[in-house]
C-alpha positions as CSV (number, residue, x, y, z in Angstrom):
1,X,0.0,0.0,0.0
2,X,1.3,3.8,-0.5
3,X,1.4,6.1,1.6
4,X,-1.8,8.6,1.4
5,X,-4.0,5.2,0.6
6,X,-6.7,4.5,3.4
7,X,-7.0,0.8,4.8
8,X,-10.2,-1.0,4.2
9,X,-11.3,-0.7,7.8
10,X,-15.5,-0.8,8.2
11,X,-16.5,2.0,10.7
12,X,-19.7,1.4,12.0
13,X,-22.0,4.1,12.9
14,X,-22.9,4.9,16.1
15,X,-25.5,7.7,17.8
16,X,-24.4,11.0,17.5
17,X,-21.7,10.1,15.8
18,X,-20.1,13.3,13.2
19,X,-18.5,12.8,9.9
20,X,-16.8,15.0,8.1
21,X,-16.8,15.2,3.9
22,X,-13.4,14.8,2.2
23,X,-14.7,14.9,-1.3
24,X,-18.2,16.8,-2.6
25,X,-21.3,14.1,-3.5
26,X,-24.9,14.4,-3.3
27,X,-27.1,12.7,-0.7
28,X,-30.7,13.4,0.9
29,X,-31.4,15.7,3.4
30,X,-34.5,14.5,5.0
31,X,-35.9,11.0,5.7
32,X,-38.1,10.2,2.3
33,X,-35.4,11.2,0.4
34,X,-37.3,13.1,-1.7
35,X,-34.9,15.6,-1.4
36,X,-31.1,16.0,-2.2
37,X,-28.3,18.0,-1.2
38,X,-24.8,18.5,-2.5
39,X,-22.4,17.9,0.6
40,X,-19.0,19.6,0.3
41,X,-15.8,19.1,1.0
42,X,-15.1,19.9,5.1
43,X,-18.6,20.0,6.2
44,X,-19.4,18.0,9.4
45,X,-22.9,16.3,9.4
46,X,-24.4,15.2,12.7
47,X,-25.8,11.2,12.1
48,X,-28.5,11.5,15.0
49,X,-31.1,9.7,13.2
50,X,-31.4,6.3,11.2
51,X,-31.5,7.9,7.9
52,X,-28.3,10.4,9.0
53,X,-26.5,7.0,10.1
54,X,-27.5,5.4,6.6
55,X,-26.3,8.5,4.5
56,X,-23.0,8.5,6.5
57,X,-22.1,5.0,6.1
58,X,-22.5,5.3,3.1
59,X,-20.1,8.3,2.7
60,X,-18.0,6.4,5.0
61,X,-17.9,3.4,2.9
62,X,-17.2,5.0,-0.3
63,X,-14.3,6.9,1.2
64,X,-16.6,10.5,1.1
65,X,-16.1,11.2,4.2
66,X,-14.4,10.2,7.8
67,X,-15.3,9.5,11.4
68,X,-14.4,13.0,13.2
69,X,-15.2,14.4,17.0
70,X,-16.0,17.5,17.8
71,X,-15.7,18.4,21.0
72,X,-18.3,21.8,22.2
73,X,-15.7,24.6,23.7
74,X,-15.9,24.5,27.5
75,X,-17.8,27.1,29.2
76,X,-15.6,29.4,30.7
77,X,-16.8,31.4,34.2
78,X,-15.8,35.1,34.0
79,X,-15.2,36.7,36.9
80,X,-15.5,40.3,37.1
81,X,-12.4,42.2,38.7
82,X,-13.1,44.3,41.6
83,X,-12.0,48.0,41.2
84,X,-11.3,49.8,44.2
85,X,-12.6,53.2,44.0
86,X,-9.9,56.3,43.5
87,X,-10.0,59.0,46.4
């Protein structure tokens, strides 16, 4: 195998699982699949529900996309800093 070539390793699916697109390709947006998007290159879907999950592996099988996790930013407290008064 060369280098840049991806191993033919089956991710599975999981909930609330993210990919992320490494090539452009079409897919549905909505469970009837009635309707059809064009996914691009870099954008993360969210695969909360079974039609998400079935689009994704299938982007994940056809080497569309990758398994990524993104982690929400921590909230950070801010504290105000007390300011003594001038006399």
């Amino acid at each position: 195998m060369g280098t840049g070539c991806r191993k033919n390793v089956r991710i599975k699916i999981e909930d609330n699982m993210q990919i992320k697109m490494t090539q452009n390709a079409f897919g549905s947006i909505n469970k009837s699949g009635n309707a059809t998007k064009e996914y691009k290159i870099d954008e993360i879907i969210d695969c909360k529900e079974d039609w998400q999950k079935s689009l994704g592996q299938i982007f994940l099988d056809n080497n569309l996309a990758i398994e990524v996790k993104v982690t929400a930013p921590k909230e950070k407290k801010v504290s105000k800093k007390k300011t003594k008064a001038k006399k």
